[in-house]
BATISE-568668 format. One record per atom (N, C-alpha, C, O, CB): residue number from 0; x, y, z; atom name; residue in one letter. Coordinates in steps of 0.1 Angstrom, whole numbers. Atoms other than C-alpha are relative to their C-alpha. Glycine has a CB too. Example, Ala and Ser with C-alpha at 12.3 -4.5 7.8 and 13.67 -1.06 7.14 Angstrom:
% BATISE-568668
{resi:0 | east:9 | north:-12 | up:0 | name:N | resn:a}
{resi:0 | east:123 | north:-45 | up:78 | name:CA | resn:a}
{resi:0 | east:9 | north:12 | up:0 | name:C | resn:a}
{resi:0 | east:19 | north:12 | up:7 | name:O | resn:a}
{resi:0 | east:-10 | north:0 | up:12 | name:CB | resn:a}
{resi:1 | east:-9 | north:-11 | up:0 | name:N | resn:s}
{resi:1 | east:137 | north:-11 | up:71 | name:CA | resn:s}
{resi:1 | east:-8 | north:11 | up:8 | name:C | resn:s}
{resi:1 | east:-3 | north:22 | up:9 | name:O | resn:s}
{resi:1 | east:4 | north:5 | up:-14 | name:CB | resn:s}
END
This chain:
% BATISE-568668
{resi:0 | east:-4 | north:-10 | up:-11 | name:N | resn:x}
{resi:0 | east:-168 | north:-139 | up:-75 | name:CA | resn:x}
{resi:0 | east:-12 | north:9 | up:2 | name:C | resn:x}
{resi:0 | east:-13 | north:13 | up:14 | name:O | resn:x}
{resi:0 | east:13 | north:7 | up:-3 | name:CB | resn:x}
{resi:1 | east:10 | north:-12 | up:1 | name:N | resn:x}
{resi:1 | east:-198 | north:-112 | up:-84 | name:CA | resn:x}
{resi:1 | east:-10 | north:-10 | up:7 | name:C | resn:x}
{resi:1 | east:-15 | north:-6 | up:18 | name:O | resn:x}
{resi:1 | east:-4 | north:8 | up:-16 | name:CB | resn:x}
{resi:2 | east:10 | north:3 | up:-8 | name:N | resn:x}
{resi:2 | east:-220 | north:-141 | up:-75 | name:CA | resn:x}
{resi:2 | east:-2 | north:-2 | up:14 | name:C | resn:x}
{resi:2 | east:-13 | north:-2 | up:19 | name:O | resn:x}
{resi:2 | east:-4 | north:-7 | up:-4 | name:CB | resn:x}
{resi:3 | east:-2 | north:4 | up:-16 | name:N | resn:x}
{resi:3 | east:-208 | north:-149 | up:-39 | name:CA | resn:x}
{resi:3 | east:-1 | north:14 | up:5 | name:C | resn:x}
{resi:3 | east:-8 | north:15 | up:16 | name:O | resn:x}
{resi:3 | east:15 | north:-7 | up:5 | name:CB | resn:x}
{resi:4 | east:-5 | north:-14 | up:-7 | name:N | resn:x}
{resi:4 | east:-200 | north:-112 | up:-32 | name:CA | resn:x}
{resi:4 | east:-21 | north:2 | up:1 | name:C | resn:x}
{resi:4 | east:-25 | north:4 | up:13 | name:O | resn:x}
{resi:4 | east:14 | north:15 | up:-16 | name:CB | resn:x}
{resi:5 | east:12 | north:-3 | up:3 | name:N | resn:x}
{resi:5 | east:-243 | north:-107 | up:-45 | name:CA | resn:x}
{resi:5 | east:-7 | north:-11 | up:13 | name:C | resn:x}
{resi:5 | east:-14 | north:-6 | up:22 | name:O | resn:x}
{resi:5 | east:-3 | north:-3 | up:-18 | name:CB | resn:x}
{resi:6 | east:5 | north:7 | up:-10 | name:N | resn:x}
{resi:6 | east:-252 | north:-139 | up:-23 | name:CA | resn:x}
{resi:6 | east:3 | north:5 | up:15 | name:C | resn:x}
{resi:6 | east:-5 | north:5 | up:25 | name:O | resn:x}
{resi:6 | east:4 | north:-14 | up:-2 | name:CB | resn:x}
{resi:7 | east:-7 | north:-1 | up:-19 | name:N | resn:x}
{resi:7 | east:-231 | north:-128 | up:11 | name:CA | resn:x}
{resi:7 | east:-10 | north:17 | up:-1 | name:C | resn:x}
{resi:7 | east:-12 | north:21 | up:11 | name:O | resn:x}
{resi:7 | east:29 | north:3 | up:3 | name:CB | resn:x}
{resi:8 | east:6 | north:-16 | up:2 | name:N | resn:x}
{resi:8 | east:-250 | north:-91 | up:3 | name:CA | resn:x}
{resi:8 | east:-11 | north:-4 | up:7 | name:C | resn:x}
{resi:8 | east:-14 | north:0 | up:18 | name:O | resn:x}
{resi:8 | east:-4 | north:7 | up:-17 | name:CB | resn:x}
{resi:9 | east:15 | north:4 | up:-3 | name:N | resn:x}
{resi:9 | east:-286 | north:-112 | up:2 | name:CA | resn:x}
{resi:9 | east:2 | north:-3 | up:14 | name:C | resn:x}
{resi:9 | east:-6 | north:1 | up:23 | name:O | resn:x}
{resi:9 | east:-5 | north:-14 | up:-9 | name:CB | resn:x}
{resi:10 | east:3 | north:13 | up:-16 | name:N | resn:x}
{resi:10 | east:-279 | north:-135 | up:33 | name:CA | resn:x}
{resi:10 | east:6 | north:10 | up:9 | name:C | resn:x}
{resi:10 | east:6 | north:4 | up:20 | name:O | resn:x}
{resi:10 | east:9 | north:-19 | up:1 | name:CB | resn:x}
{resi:11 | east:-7 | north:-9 | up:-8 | name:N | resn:x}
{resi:11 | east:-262 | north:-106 | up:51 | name:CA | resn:x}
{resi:11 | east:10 | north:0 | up:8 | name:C | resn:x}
{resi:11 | east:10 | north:4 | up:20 | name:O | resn:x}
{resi:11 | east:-6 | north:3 | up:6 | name:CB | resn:x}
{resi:12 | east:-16 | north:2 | up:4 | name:N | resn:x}
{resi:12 | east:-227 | north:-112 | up:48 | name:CA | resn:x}
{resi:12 | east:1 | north:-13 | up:12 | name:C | resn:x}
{resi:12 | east:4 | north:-10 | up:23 | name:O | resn:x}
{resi:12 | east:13 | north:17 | up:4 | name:CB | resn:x}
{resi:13 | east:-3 | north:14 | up:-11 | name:N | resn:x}
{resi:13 | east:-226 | north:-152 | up:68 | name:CA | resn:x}
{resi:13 | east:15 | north:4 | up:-1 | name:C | resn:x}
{resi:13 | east:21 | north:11 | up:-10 | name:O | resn:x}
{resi:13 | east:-5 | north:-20 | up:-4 | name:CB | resn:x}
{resi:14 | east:-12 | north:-2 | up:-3 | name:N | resn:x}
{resi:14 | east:-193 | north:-157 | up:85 | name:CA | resn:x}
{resi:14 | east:10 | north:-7 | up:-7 | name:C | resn:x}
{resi:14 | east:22 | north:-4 | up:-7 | name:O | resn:x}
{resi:14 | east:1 | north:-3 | up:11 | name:CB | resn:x}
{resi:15 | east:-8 | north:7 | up:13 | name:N | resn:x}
{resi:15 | east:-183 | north:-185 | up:57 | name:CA | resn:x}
{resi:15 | east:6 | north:13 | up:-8 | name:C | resn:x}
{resi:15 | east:18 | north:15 | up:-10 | name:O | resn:x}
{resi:15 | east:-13 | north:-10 | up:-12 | name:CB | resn:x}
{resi:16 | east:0 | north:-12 | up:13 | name:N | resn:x}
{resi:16 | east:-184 | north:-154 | up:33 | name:CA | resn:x}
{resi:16 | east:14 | north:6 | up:6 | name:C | resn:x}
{resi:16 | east:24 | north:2 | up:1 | name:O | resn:x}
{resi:16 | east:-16 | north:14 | up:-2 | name:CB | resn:x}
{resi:17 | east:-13 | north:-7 | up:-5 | name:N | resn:x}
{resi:17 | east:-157 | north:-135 | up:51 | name:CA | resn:x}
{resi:17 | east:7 | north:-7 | up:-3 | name:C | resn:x}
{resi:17 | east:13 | north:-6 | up:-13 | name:O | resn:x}
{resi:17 | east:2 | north:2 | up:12 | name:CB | resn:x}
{resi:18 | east:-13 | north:15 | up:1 | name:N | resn:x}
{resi:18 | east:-136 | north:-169 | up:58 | name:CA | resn:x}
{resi:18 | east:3 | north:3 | up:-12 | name:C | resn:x}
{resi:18 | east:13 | north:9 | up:-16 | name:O | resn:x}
{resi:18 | east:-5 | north:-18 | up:3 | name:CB | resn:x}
{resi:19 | east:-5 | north:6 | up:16 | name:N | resn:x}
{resi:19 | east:-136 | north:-178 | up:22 | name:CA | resn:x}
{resi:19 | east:6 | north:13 | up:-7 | name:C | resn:x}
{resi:19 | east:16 | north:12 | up:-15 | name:O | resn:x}
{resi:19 | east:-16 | north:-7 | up:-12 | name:CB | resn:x}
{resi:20 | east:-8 | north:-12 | up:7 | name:N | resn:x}
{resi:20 | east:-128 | north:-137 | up:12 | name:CA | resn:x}
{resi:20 | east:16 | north:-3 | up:4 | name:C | resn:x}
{resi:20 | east:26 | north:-2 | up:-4 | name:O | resn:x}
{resi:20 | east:-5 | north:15 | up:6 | name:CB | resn:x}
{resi:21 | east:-11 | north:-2 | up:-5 | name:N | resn:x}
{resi:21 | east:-101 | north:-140 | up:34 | name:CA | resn:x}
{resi:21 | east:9 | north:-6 | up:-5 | name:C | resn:x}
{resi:21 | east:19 | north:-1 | up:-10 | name:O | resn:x}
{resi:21 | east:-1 | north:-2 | up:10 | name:CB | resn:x}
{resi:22 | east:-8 | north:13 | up:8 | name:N | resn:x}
{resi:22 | east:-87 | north:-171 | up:24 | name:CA | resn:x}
{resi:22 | east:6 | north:1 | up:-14 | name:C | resn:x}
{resi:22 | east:17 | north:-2 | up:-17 | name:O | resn:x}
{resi:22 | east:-9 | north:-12 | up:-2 | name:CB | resn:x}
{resi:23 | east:-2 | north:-5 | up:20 | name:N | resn:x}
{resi:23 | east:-87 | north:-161 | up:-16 | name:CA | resn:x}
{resi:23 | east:8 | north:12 | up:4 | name:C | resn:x}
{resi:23 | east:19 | north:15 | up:-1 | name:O | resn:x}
{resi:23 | east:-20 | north:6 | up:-12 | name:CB | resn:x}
{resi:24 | east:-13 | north:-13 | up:0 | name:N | resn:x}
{resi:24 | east:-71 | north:-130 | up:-4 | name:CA | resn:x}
{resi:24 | east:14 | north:0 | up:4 | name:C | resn:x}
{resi:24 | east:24 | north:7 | up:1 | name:O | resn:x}
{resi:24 | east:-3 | north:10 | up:10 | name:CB | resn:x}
{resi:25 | east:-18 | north:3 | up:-7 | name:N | resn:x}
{resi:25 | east:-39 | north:-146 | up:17 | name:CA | resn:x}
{resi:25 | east:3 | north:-5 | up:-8 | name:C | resn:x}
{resi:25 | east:14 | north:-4 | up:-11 | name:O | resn:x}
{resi:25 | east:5 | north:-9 | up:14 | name:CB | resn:x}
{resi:26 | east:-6 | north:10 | up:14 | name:N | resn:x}
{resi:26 | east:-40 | north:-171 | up:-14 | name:CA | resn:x}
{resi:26 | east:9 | north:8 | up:-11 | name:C | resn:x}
{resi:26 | east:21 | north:8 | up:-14 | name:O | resn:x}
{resi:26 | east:-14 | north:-8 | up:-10 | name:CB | resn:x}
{resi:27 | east:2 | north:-7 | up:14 | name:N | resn:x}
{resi:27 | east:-42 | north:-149 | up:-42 | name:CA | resn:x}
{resi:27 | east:16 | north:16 | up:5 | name:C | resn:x}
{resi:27 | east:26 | north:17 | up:-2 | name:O | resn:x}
{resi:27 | east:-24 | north:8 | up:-3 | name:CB | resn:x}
{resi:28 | east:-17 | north:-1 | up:-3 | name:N | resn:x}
{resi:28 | east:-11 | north:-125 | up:-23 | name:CA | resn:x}
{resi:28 | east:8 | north:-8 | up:5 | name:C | resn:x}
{resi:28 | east:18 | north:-1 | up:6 | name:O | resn:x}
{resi:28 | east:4 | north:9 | up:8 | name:CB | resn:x}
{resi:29 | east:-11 | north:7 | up:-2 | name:N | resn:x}
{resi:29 | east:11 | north:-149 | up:-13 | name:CA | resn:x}
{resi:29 | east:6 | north:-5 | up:-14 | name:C | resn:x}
{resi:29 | east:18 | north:-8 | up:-17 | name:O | resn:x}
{resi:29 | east:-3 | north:-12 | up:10 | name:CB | resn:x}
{resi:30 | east:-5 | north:9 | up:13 | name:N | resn:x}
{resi:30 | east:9 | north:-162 | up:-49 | name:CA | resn:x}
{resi:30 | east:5 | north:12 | up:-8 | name:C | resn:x}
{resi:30 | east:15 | north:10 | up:-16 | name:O | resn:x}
{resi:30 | east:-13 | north:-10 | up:-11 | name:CB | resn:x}
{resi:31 | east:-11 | north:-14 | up:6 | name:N | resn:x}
{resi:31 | east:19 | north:-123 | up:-61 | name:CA | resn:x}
{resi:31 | east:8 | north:1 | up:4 | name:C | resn:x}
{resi:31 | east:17 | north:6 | up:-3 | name:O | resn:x}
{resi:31 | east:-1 | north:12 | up:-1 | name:CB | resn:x}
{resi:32 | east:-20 | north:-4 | up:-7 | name:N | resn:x}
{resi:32 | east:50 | north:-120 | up:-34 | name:CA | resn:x}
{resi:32 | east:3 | north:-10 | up:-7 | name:C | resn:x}
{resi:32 | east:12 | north:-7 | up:-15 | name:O | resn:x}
{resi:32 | east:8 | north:-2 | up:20 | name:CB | resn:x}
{resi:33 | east:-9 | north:11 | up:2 | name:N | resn:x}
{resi:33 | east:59 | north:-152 | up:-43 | name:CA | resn:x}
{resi:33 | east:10 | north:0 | up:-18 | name:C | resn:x}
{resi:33 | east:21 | north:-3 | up:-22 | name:O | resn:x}
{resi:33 | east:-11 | north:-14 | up:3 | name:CB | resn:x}
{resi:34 | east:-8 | north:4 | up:11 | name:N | resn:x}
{resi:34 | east:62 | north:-151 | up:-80 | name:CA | resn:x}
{resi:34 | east:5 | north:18 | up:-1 | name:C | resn:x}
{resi:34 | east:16 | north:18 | up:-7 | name:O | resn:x}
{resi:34 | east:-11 | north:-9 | up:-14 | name:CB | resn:x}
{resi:35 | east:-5 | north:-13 | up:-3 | name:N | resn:x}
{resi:35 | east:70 | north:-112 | up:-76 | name:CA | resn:x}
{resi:35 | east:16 | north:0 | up:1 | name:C | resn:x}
{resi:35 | east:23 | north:5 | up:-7 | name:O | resn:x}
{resi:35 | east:-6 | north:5 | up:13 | name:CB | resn:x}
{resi:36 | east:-9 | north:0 | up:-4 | name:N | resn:x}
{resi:36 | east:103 | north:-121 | up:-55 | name:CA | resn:x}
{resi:36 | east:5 | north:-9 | up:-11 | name:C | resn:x}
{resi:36 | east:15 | north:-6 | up:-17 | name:O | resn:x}
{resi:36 | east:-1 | north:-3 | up:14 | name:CB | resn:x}
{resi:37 | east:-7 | north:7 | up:11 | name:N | resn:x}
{resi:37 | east:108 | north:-151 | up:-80 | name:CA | resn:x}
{resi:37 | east:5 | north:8 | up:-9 | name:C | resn:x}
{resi:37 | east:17 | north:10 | up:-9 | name:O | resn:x}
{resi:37 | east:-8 | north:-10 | up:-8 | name:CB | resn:x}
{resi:38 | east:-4 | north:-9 | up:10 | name:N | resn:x}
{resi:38 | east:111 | north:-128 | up:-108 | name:CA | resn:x}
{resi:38 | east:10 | north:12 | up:0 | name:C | resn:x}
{resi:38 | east:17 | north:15 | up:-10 | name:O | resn:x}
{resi:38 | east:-10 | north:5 | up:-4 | name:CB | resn:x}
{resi:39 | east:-10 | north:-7 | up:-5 | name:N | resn:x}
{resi:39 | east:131 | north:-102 | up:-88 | name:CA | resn:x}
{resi:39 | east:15 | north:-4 | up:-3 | name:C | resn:x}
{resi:39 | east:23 | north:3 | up:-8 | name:O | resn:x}
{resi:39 | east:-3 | north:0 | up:12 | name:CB | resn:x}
{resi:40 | east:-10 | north:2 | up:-7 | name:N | resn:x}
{resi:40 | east:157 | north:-127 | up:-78 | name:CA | resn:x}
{resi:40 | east:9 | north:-7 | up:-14 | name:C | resn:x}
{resi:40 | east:20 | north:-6 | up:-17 | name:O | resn:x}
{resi:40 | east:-3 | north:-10 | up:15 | name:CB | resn:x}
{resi:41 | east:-2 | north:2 | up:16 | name:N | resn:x}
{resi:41 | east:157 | north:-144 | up:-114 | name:CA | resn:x}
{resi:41 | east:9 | north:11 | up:-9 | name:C | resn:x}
{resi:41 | east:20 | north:9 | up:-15 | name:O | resn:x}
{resi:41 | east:-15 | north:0 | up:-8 | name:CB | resn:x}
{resi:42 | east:-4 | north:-11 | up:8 | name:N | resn:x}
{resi:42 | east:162 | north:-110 | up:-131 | name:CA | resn:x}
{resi:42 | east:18 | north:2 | up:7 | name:C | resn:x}
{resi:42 | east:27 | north:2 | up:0 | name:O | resn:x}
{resi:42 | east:-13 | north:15 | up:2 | name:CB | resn:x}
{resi:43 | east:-14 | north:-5 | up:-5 | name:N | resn:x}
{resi:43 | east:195 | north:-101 | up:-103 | name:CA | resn:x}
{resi:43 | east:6 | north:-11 | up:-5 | name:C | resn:x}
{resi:43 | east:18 | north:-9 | up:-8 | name:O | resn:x}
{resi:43 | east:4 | north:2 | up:17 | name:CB | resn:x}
{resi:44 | east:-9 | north:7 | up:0 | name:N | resn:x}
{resi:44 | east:204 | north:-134 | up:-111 | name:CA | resn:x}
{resi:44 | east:8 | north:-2 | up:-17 | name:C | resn:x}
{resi:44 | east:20 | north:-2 | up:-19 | name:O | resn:x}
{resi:44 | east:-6 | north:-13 | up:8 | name:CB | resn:x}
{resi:45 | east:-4 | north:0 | up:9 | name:N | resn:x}
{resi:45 | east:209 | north:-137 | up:-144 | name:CA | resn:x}
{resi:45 | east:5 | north:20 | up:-7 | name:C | resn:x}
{resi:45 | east:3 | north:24 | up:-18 | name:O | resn:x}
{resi:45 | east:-11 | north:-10 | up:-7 | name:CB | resn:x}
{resi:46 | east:-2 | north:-16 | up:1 | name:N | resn:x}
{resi:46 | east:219 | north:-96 | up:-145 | name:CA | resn:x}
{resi:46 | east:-5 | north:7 | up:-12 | name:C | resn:x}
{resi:46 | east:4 | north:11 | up:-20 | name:O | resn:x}
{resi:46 | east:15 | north:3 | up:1 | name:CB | resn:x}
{resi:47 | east:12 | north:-4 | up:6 | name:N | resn:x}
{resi:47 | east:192 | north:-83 | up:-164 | name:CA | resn:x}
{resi:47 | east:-12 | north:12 | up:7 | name:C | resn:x}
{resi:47 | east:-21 | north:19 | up:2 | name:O | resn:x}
{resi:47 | east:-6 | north:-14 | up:-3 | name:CB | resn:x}
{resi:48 | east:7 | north:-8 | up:-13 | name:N | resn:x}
{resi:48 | east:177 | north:-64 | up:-133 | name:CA | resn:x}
{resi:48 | east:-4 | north:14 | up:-1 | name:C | resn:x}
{resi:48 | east:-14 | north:20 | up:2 | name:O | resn:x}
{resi:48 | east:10 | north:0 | up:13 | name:CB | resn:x}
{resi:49 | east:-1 | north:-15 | up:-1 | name:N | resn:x}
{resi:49 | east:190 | north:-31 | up:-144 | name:CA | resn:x}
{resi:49 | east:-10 | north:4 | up:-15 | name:C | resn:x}
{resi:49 | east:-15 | north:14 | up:-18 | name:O | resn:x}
{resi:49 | east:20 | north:7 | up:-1 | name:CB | resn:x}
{resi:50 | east:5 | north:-2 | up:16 | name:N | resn:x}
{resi:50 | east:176 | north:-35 | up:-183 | name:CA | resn:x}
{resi:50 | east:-18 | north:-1 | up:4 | name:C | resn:x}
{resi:50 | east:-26 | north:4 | up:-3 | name:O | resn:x}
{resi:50 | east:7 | north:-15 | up:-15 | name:CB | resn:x}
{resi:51 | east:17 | north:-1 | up:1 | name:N | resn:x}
{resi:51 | east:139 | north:-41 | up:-168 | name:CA | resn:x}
{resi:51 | east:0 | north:8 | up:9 | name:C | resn:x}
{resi:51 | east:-11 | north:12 | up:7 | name:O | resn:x}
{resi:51 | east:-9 | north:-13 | up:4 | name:CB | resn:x}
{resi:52 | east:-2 | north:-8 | up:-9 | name:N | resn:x}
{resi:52 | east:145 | north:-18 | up:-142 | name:CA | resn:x}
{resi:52 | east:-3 | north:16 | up:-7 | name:C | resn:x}
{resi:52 | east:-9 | north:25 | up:-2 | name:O | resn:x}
{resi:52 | east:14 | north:-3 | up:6 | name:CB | resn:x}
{resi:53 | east:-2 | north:-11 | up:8 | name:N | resn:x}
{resi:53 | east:149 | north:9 | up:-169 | name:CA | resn:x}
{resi:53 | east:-12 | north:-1 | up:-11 | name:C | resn:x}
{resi:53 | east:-13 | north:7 | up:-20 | name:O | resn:x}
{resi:53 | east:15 | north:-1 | up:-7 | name:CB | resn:x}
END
């Protein structure tokens, strides 16, 4: 990641470089709501919610 972030610096940020940030960024949250809400809906379900909650 340091090296792309160092290359898109050199070459003066191409429009790949963005794209691909971007992309790793909608990836990389969708995959924290997702397992986020999993774990939410897990914890209500098995009623445990309030003991991690605390």
């Amino acid at each position: 990641m340091i090296v792309i972030l160092k290359e898109g610096l050199w070459r003066g940020f191409p429009y790949h470089y963005y794209i691909s940030v971007i992309i790793h960024l909608s990836i990389y949250l969708s995959s924290l709501f997702s397992w986020y809400f999993s774990l939410s809906s897990s914890a209500k379900a098995e009623g445990t919610y309030e003991s991690i909650s605390y």
